[in-house]
C-alpha positions in Angstrom: -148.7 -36.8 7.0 -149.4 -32.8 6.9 -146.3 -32.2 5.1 -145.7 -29.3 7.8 -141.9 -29.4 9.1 -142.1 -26.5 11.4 -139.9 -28.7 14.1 -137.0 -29.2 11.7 -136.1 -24.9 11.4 -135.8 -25.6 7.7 -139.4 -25.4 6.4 -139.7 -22.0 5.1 -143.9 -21.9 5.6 -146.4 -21.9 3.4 -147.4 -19.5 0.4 -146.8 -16.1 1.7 -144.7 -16.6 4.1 -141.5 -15.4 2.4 -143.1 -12.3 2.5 -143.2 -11.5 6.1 -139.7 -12.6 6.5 -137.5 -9.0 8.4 -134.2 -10.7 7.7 -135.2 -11.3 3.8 -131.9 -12.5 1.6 -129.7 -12.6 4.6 -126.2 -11.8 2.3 -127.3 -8.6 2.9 -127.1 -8.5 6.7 -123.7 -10.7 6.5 -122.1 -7.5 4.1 -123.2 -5.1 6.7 -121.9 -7.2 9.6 -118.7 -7.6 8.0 -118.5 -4.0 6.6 -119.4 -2.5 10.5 -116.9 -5.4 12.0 -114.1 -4.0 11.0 -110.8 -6.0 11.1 -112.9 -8.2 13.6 -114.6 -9.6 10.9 -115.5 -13.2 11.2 -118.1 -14.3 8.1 -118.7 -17.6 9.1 -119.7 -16.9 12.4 -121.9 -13.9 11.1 -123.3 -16.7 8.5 -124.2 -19.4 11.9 -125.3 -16.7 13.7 -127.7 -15.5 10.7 -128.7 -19.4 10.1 -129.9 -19.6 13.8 -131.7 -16.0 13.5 -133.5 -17.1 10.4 -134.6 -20.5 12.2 -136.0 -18.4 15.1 -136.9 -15.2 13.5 -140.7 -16.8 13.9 -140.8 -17.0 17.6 -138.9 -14.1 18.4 -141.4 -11.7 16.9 -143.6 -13.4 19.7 -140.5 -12.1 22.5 -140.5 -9.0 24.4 -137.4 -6.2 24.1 -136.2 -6.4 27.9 -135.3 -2.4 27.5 -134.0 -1.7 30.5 -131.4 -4.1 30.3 -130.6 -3.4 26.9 -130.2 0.6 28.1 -127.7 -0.7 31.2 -126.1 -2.8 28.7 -125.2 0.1 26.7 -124.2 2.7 29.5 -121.9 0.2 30.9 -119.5 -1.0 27.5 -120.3 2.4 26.1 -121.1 4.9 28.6 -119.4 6.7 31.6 -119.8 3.6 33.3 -118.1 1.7 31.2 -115.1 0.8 33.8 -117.6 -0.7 36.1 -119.2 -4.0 36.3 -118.2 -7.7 35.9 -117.0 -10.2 33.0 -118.8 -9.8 30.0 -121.0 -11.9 29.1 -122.9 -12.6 25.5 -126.4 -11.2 26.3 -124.8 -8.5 27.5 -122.5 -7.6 24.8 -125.4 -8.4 22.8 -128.0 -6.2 24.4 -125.3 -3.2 23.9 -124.4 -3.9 20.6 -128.0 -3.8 19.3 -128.4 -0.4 21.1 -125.0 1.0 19.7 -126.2 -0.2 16.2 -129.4 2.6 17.2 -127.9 5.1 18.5 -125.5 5.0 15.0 -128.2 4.1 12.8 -130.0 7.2 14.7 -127.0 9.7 14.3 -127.0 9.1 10.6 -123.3 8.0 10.9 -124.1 4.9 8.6 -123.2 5.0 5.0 -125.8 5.1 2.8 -126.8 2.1 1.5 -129.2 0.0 -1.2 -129.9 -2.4 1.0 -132.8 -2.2 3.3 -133.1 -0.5 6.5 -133.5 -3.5 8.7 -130.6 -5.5 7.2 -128.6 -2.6 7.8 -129.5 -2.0 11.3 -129.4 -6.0 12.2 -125.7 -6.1 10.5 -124.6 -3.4 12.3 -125.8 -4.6 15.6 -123.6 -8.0 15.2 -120.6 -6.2 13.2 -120.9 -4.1 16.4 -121.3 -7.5 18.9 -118.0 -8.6 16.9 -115.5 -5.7 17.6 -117.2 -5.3 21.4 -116.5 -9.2 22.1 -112.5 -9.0 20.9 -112.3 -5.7 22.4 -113.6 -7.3 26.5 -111.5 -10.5 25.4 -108.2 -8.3 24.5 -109.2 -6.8 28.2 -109.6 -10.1 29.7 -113.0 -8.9 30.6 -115.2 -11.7 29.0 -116.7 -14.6 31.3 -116.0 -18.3 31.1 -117.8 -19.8 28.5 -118.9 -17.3 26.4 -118.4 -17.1 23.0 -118.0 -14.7 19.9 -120.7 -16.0 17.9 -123.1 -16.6 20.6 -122.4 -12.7 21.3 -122.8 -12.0 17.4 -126.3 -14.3 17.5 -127.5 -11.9 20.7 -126.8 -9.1 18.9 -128.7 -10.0 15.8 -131.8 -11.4 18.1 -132.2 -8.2 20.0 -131.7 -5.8 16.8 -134.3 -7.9 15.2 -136.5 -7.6 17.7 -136.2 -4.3 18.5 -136.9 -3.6 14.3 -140.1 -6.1 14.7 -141.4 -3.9 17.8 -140.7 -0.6 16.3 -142.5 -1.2 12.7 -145.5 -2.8 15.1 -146.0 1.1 16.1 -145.1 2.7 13.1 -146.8 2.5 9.4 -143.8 3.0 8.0 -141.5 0.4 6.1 -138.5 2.5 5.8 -137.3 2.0 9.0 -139.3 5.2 10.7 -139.9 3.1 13.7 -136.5 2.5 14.4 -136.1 6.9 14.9 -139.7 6.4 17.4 -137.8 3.7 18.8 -134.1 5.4 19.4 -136.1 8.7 20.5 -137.3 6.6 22.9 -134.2 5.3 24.2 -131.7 7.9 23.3 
């Protein structure tokens, strides 16, 4: 027996590997979640979801940032276009949350904090996947079968993976690739 567990999602790796975690002590991204939430605060799901992105934070640095879905996303639960379209769905909601926590997290309209930049950004994309999800289901606008956390967990994917592909291009480990990245997109 190797003693690896890698099929179980609860080995943490082997020496060093703690190291090259993004999500790092996740009660850091569960306080921004919560804090960006608003009254649609939910910790446990924010708590699932985080489990789940901690399980797969591995392979999804190994996933590519679909980014003109993520744009569309975006322009239609937050732009002019946001009257148009069908039932929400969780990617989507996801997809839009993660570029709404970019655009803020561009703008400088989050507090400051003395956490780190990507637990910031990551709890601010699901606190932002939280209020968009009640606010489409208040509307009646969500489809059958979706789900608040799953919404949350889509959120917190695609912000994570949007931090992994922006410090990929940047030397920076205060979150300066997240500004190449919104410049990009914004």
């Amino acid at each position: 027996m190797s003693g690896f567990q890698n099929s179980s999602g609860t080995s943490y790796g082997g020496p060093g590997q703690a190291d090259r975690s993004i999500l790092g002590d996740i009660s850091g991204v569960r306080q921004h979640a919560n804090h960006h939430a608003g009254n649609s605060a939910d910790d446990s799901i924010f708590g699932n979801a985080l489990a789940m992105l901690q399980a797969k934070e591995g392979n999804l640095a190994n996933e590519d940032v679909d980014e003109d879905h993520m744009v569309k996303a975006h322009k239609s639960f937050f732009g002019s276009d946001s009257s148009s379209g069908g039932a929400a769905t969780s990617g989507g909601i996801g997809a839009a949350s993660a570029m709404q926590a970019l655009k803020m997290f561009n703008g400088g309209t989050s507090e400051g904090s003395s956490g780190s930049s990507q637990q910031e950004f990551i709890g601010m994309a699901m606190g932002q996947a939280s209020k968009l999800f009640e606010k489409q289901q208040s509307n009646g606008n969500v489809a059958e079968g979706e789900s608040k956390e799953s919404a949350v967990q889509q959120a917190g994917e695609m912000a994570l993976k949007m931090y992994m592909k922006s410090e990929a291009g940047s030397n920076s480990s205060s979150g300066g690739g997240l500004m190449g990245l919104a410049s990009k997109f914004l």
